[in-house]
C-alpha positions as CSV (number, residue, x, y, z in Angstrom):
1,X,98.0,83.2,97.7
2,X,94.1,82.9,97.0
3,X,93.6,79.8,95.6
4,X,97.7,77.7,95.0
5,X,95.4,74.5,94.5
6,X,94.7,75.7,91.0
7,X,97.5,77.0,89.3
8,X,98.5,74.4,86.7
9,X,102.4,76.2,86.4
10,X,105.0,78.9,86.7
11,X,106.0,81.6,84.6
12,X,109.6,81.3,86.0
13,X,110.0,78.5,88.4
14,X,111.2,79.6,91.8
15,X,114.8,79.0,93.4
16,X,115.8,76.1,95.7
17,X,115.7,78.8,98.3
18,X,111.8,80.3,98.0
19,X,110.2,76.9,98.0
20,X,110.1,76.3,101.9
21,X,108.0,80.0,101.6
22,X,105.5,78.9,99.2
23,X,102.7,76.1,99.8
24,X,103.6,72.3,99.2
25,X,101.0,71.9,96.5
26,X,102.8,74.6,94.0
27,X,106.9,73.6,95.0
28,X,107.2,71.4,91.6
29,X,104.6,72.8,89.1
30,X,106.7,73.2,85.9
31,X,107.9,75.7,84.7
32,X,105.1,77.3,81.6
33,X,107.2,80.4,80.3
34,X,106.3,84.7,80.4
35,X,103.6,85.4,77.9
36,X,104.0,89.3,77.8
37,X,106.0,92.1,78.8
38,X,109.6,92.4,78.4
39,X,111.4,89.1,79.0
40,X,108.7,87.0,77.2
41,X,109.7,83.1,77.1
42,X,106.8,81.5,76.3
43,X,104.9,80.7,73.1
44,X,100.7,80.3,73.3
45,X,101.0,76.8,72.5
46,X,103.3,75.8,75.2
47,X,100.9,77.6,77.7
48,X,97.6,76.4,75.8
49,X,99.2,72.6,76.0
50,X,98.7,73.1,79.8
51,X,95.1,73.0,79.1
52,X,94.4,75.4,81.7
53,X,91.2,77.2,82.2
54,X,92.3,81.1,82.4
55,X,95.4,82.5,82.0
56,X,96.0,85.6,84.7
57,X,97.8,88.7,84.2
58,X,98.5,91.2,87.4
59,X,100.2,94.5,86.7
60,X,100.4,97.4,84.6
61,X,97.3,98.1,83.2
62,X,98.9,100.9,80.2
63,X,98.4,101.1,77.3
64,X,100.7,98.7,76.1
65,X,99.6,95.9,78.3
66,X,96.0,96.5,77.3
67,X,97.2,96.0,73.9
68,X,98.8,92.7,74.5
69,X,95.8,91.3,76.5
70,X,93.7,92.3,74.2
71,X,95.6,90.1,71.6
72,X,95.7,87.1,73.8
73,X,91.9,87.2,75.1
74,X,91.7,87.5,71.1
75,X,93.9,84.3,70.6
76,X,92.4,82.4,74.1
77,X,89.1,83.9,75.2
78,X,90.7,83.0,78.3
79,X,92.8,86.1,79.2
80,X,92.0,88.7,82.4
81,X,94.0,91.3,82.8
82,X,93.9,92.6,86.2
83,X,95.6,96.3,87.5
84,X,98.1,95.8,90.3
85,X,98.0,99.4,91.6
86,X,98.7,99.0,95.3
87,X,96.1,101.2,96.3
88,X,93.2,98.9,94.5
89,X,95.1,95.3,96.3
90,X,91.9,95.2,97.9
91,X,89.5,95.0,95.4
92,X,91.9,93.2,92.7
93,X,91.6,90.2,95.6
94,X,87.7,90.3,95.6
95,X,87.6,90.5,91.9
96,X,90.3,87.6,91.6
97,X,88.3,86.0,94.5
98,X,84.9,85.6,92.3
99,X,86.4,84.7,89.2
100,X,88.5,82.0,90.8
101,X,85.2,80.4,93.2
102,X,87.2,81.1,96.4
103,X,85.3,84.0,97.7
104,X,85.5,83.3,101.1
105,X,89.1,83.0,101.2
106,X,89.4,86.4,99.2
107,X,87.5,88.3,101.9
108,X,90.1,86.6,104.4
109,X,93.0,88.4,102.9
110,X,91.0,91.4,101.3
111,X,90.2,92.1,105.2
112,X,93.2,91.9,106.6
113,X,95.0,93.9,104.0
114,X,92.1,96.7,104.9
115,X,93.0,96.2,108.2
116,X,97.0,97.3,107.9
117,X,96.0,99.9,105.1
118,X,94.0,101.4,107.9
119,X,96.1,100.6,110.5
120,X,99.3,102.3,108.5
121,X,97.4,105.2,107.2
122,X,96.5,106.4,110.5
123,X,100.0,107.3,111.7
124,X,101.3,108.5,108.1
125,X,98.0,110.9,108.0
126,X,98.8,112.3,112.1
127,X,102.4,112.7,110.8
128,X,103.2,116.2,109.4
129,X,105.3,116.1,106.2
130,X,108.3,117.9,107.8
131,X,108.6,114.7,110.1
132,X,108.5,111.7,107.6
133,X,111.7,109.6,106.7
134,X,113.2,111.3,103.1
135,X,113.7,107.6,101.5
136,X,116.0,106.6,98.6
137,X,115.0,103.2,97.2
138,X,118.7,101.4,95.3
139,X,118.0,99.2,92.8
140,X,120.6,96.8,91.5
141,X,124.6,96.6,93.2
142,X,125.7,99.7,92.0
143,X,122.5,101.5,94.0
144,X,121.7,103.8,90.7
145,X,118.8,103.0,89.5
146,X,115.4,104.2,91.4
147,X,111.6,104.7,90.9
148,X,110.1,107.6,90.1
149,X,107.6,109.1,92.3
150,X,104.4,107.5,92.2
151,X,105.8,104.6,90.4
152,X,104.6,101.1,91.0
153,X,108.3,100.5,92.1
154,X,107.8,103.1,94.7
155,X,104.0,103.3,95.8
156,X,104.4,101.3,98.9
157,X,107.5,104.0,100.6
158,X,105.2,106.5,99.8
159,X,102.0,104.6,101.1
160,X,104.2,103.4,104.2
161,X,104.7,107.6,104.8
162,X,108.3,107.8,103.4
163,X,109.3,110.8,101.4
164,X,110.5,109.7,98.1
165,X,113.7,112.1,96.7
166,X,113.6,111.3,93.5
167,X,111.8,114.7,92.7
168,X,108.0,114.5,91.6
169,X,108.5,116.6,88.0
170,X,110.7,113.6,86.6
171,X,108.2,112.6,83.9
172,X,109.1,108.8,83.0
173,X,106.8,107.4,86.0
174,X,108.6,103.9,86.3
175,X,112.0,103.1,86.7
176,X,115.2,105.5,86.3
177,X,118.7,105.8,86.3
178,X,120.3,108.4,88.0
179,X,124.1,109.5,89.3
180,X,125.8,109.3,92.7
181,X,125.8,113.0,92.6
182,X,122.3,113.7,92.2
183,X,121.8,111.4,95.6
184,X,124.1,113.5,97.0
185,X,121.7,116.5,96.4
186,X,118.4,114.8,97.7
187,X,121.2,113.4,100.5
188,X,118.2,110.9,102.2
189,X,117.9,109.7,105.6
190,X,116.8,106.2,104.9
191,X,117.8,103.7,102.2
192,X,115.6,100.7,101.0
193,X,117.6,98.5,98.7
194,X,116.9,95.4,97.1
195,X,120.0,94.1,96.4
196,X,122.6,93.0,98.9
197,X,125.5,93.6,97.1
198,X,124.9,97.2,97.1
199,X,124.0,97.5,100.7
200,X,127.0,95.6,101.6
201,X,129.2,98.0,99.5
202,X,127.4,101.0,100.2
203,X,128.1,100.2,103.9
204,X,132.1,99.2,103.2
205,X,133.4,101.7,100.8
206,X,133.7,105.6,100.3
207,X,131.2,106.3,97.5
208,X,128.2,106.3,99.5
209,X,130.1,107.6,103.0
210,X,128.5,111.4,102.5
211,X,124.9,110.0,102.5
212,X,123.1,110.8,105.2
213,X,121.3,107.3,105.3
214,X,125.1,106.0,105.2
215,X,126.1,107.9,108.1
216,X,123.0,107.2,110.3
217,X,123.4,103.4,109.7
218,X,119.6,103.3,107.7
219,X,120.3,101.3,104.9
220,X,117.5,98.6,105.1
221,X,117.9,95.4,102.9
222,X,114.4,94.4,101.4
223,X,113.4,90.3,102.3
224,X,113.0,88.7,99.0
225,X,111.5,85.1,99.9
226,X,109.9,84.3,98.2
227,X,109.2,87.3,96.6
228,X,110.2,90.7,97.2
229,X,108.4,93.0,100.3
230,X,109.3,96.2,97.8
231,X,108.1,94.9,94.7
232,X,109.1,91.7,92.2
233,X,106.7,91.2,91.4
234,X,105.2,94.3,92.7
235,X,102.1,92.0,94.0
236,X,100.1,91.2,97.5
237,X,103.5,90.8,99.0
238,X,103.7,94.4,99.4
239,X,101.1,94.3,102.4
240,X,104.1,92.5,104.6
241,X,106.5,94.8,102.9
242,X,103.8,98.0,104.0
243,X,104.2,97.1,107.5
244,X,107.8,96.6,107.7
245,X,108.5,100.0,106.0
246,X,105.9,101.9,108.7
247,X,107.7,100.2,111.5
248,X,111.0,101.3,110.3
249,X,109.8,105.2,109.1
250,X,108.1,105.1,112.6
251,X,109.2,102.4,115.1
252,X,107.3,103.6,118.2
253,X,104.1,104.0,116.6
254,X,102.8,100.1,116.2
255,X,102.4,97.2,118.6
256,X,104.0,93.8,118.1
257,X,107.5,93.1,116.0
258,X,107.9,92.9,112.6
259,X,109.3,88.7,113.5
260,X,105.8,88.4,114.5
261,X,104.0,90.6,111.4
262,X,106.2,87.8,109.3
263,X,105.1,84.7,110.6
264,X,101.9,85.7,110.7
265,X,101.2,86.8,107.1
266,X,103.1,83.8,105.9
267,X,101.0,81.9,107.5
268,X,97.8,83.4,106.3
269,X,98.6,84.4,103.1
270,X,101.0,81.8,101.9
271,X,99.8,78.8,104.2
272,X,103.6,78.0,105.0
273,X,104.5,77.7,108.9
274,X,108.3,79.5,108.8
275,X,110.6,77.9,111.2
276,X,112.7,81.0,113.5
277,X,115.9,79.7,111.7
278,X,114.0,80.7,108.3
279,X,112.8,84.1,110.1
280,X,116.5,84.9,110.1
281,X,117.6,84.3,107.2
282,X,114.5,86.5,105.6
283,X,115.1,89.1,107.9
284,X,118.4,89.8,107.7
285,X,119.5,92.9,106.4
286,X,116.0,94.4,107.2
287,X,116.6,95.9,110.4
């Protein structure tokens, strides 16, 4: 998003399907490999044969991460780590900004992502508790496995003003697996999902026919080109995927459609003009 002219290749090279989302100049980079984290498919002398000039990490800054970046800055000398908290998004784009020369470009998106943080905060902070969407986020088709509270899988519901019911004293702080019954307890209103097969069986069958969400027809599919609006990567795609959530937890409380939110930030933070046909087929599901 802040500077495609410069990345030299891919950790995993995207799908037929999310190149007409992503700017011309990054469609047929190759295809480099995952340094760290679970997954890993690349060696450092693959990535080092792309004789590139830094080599950027954006994520989880634990203590395990910290320990693998230390090891490659060790290796490189060329290694940033940078924390992708959504909450700092702002100043993780300034940083990025500088280090990268593109400073002016990084103000452009660090202000507008100010802009909606402000803009969204505003109506979650003049909404009292009592009145906010109780949200359920399914992961994967069978629609079992969640985020914790707080989690980075998570953070945006939560920033967007949505009541996450996966219950705060769960410890793990990342990703869980839970049972059909337990969801039954918390019994949300609104379901965020990221995969279609489970919001197309959730819809269909009798598992899920008790939830509230299921009853009330809120079961929301997540866009996902080309990357995910919830998380995957759990990056500056968020900010579209912030404003979409607020609309839907509180549809009379913004101006504008969330058709026109999405050509607009595609156009400013991935320099792509979408087309209305691909509107469609990114949006459906989502409302």
């Amino acid at each position: 998003m802040l500077a495609p002219e410069k990345l030299v290749g891919w950790n995993l090279k995207p799908r037929e399907a999310e190149l007409p989302y992503l700017p011309p100049a990054v469609r047929s980079l190759p295809e480099i490999g995952r340094l760290t984290g679970r997954g890993g498919t690349a060696n450092l002398e693959v990535i080092m044969a792309a004789k590139p000039d830094l080599i950027l990490d954006f994520g989880s800054v634990n203590a395990t991460y910290v320990s693998l970046a230390d090891r490659v800055q060790a290796q490189t000398g060329i290694y940033i780590l940078i924390g992708g908290r959504f909450a700092d998004t702002v100043s993780a784009l300034r940083s990025l900004g500088s280090i990268l020369s593109v400073d002016g470009r990084a103000e452009l998106l660090a202000g507008r992502t100010e802009a909606t943080f402000a803009e969204v905060g505003r109506v979650v902070q003049a909404t009292p508790a009592a009145q906010r969407p109780r949200v359920y986020l399914a992961r994967r088709a069978n629609g079992l496995e969640t985020g914790d509270r707080g989690s980075i899988n998570t953070e945006i519901i939560e920033s967007a003003g949505g009541v996450n019911v996966v219950e705060a004293g769960r410890e793990s702080g990342g990703l869980v697996n839970v049972s059909l019954e337990q969801i039954l307890q918390w019994n949300p209103d609104t379901i965020i999902t990221t995969d279609r097969n489970f919001a197309d069986q959730a819809k269909a069958g009798p598992a899920w026919s008790d939830v509230e969400a299921v009853k009330r027809g809120r079961i929301f599919l997540s866009p996902s080109l080309p990357y995910g609006w919830i998380d995957a990567p759990p990056s500056v795609n968020r900010i579209l995927g912030l404003q979409w959530l607020a609309r839907l937890f509180f549809p009379d409380k913004f101006p504008g459609d969330i058709r026109s939110d999405t050509r607009d930030f595609y156009k400013v933070f991935y320099q792509v003009d979408v087309t209305d046909a691909q509107l469609d087929a990114l949006l459906e599901g989502a409302r």
